[in-house]
N, C-alpha and C positions, 0 to 999 in steps of 0.2 A: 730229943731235940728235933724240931720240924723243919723245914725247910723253906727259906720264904721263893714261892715260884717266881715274884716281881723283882728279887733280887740278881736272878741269875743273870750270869756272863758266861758266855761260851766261848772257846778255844780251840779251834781246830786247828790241828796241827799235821802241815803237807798240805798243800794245796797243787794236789795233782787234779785227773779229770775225775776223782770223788771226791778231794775234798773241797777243791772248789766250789761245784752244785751245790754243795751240801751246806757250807758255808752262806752259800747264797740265800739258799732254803732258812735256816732258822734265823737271818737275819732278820727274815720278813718279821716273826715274833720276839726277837731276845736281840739282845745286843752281844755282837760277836768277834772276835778278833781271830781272821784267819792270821798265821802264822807258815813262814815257809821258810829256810834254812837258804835259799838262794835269794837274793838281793835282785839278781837279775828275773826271774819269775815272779817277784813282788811290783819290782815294780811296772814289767807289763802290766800286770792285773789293774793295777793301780791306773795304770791310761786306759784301760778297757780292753786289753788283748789278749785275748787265750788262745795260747799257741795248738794246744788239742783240738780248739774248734768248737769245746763243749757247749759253750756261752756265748751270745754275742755282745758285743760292746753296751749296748742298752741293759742288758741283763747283768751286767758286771754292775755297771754305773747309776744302776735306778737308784730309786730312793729309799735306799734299806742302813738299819743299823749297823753298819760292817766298818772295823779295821783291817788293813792290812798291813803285815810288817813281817820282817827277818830280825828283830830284835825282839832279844829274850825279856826284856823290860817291859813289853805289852801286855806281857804275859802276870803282869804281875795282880790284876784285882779281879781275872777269870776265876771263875767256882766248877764250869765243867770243863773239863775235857777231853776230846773225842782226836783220837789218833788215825792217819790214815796216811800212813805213809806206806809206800812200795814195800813188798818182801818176795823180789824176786827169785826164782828156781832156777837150779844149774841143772844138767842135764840126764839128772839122777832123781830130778823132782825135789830135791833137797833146799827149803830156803833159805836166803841168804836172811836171816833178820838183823844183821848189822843198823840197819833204819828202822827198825820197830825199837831195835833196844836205846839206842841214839834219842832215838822219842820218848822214849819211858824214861829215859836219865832227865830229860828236858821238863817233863810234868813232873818228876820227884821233886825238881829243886824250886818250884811255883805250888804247887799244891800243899791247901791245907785242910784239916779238921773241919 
């Protein structure tokens, strides 16, 4: 089975200061639904505000193919998705992946065949 490339929908999921750009980035080509677990971080984004500083308001807000949301339901007619959420270390180098696995549970229950 091939893949049709005009069909895709991207999902990234976190939008910290990489998944933000990044999201930014394949917007320009694909239609993309950044996705973030905080309501509050959505919806800065959403008025043009990134608190990291990565982006500026023009660069959030141009005219690219992008959703933004904290509901799992956006998630629902995405075909890729690209995880980037935090895995920070404690002080043994050891990481925390509680938010990587939180993010894998989220694209098990949206992703298909």
């Amino acid at each position: 089975m091939e893949f049709d490339k005009n069909k895709i929908k991207i999902g990234v999921i976190g939008l910290g200061y990489v998944g933000l750009p990044l999201s930014i980035a394949f917007s320009k080509k694909y239609p993309v639904v950044g996705f973030d677990i905080s309501k509050t971080r959505v919806d800065e984004i959403s008025k043009g505000y990134d608190r990291p500083g990565e982006l500026t308001p023009q660069e959030i807000l141009s005219d690219v193919s992008i959703t933004f949301s904290y509901q799992e339901s956006a998630l629902y007619d995405v075909n890729v998705f690209i995880i980037t959420v935090p895995t920070p270390v404690d002080s043994k180098n050891i990481p925390n992946l509680t938010p990587l696995k939180s993010a894998s549970e989220l694209v098990g229950k949206h992703i298909k065949k």
